[in-house]
C-alpha positions as semicolon CSV with decimal commas, in nm:
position;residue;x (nm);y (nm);z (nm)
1;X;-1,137;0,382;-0,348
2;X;-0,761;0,353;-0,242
3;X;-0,463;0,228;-0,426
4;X;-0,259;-0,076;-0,357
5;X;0,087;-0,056;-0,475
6;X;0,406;-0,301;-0,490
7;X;0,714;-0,118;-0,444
8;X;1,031;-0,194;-0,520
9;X;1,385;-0,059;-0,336
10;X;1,496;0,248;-0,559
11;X;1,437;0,643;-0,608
12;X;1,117;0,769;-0,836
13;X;0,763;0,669;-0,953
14;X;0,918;0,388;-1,152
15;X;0,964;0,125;-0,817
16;X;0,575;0,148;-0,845
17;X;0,353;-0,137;-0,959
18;X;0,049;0,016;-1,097
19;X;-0,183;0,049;-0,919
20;X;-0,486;-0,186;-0,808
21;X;-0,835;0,035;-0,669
22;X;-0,993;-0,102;-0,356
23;X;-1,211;-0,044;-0,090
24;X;-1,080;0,060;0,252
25;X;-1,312;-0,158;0,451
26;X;-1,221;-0,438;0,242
27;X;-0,863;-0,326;0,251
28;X;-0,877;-0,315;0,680
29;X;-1,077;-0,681;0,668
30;X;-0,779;-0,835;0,480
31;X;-0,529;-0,620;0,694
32;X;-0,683;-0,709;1,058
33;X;-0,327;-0,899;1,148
34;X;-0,115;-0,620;0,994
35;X;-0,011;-0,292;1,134
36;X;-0,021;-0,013;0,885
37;X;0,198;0,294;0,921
38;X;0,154;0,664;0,790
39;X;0,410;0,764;0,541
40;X;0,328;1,139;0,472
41;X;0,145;1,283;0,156
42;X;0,369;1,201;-0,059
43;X;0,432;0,861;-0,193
44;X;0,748;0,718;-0,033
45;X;1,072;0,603;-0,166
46;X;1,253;0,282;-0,016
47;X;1,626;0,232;0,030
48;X;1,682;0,494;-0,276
49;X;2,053;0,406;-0,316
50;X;2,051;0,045;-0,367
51;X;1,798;0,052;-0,597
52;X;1,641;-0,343;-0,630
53;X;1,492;-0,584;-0,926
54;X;1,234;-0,731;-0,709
55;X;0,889;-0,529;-0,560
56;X;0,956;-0,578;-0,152
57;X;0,705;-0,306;-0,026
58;X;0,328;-0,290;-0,040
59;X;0,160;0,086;0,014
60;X;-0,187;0,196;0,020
61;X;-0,266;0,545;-0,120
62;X;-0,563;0,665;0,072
63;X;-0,687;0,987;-0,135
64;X;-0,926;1,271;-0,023
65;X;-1,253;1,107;-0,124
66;X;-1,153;0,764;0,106
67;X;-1,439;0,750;0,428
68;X;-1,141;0,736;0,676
69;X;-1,119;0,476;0,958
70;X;-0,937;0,375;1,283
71;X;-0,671;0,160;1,060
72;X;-0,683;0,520;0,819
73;X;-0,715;0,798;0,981
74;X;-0,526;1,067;0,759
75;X;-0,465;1,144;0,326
76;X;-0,214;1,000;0,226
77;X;0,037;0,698;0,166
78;X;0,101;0,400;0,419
79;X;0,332;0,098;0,428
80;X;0,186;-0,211;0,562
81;X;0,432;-0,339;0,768
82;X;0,594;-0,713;0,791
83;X;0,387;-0,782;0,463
84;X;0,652;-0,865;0,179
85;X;0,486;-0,825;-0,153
86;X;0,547;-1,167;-0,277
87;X;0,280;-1,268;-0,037
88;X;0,063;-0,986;-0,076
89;X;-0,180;-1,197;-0,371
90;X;-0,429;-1,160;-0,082
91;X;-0,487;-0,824;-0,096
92;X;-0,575;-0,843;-0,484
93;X;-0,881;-1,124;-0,485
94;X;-1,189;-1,025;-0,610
95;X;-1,431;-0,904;-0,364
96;X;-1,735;-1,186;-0,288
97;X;-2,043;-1,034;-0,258
């Protein structure tokens, strides 16, 4: 399963929501308008000296065990670009089976 997190603007592991567990075909259905961009390995910092109040970033932790896809292809963290985490509530609705 990967991890959804909100981030906010500021330096260490506390601009991190916690984080939510999801499936990354699920995760790429609810993504098909989005672009989503390899950070690295390591999970990513935003804007680190104007550190912010308000989560503005929304990453996806893909981890070793992840099948990966076209949308995932590597191990590691991405940022899902143009998708504010205010209106990311999408991402976290229970999956329908």
């Amino acid at each position: 399963m990967a991890m959804i997190y909100r981030v906010k603007d500021g330096p260490g592991d506390q601009s991190a929501s916690e984080g939510h567990e999801i499936t990354l075909s699920t995760l790429s259905d609810r993504l098909a308008d989005y672009q989503c961009h390899f950070l690295g390995p390591e999970r990513p910092a935003f804007n680190t000296s104007a550190p912010g109040d308000y989560y503005h970033h929304v990453i996806v932790e893909v981890c070793e065990k992840d099948p990966l896809s076209q949308t995932f292809d590597q191990v590691g963290f991405y940022v899902i670009a143009g998708l504010d985490a205010a209106k990311s509530g999408f991402l976290y609705e229970p999956t329908h089976t």
